[in-house]
N, C-alpha and C positions, 0 to 999 in steps of 0.2 A: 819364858823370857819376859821380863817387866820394863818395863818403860819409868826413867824418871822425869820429871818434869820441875825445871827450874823455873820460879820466877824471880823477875827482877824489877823493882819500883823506878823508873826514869822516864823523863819529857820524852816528848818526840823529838825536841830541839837536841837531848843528850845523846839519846839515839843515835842520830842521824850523825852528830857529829863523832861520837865512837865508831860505825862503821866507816864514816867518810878517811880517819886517821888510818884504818884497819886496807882502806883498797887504796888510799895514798901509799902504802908501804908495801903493798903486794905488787903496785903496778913499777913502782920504783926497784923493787929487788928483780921482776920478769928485764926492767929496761938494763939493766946491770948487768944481767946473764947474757943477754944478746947480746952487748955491747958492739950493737953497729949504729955505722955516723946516720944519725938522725938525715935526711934527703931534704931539700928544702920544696916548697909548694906554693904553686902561685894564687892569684887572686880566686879564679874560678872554685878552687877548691876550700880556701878559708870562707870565702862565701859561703857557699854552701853547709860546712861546720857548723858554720855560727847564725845561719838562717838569713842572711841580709844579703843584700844587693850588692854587685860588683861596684858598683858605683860609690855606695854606703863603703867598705871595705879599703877601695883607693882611698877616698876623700877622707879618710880616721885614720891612715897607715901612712897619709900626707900631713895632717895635722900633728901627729906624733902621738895620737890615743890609742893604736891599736900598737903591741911590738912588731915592728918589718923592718924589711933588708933594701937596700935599692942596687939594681944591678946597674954598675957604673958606664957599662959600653949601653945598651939599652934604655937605663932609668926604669924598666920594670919593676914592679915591687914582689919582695919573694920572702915567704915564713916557713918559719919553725913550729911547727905542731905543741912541741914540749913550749914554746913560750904561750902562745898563745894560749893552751891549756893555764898555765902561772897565772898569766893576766886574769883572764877568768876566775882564777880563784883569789885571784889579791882583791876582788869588788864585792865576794861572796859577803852575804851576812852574818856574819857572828853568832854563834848559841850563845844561849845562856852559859852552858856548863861552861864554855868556855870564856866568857866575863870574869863568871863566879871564879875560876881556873885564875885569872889574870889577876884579880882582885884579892885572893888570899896570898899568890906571891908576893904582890906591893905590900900588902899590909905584914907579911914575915917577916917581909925586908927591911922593913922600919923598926928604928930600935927606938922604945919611950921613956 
């Protein structure tokens, strides 16, 4: 039995962002198959997620920087795992491939 061995020439930036599409679409079909209601989650535990202080957490989900919920009888603040994931990926940085991606669609789009 032989072994083949592909290579392939790309960035670490193309990389990264080909598997990042590849486990956004695996985790997305896994959540689909479950399809149970998302539970919501209070501070203590988005805290911890996201490495920051209860405090940090309240004061940014009061501001409106963080996405949260506020429970009306209470005023607790209470999150969705799937948004707060979004959030986090709507500040990520850009790859290249994916500029480069942006930039030959404009440029298609344009008729000279």
């Amino acid at each position: 039995m032989s072994k083949v061995i592909t290579t392939i020439e790309t960035t670490p930036e193309e990389l990264v962002s080909k598997l990042a599409k590849v486990i956004d679409q695996r985790i997305e079909t896994l959540h689909n198959q479950n399809n149970v209601a998302e539970k919501p989650v209070k501070v203590p535990e988005v805290s911890q997620f996201l490495g920051n202080s209860q405090n940090w957490t309240r004061r940014e989900a009061k501001a409106g920087r963080l996405p949260a919920h506020r429970n009306t009888i209470h005023g607790d603040f209470y999150f969705f795992f799937s948004e707060i994931v979004a959030w986090i990926k709507k500040g990520r940085i850009v790859s290249t491939a994916e500029i480069k991606e942006k930039a030959e669609m404009y440029a298609n789009s344009k008729t000279f």
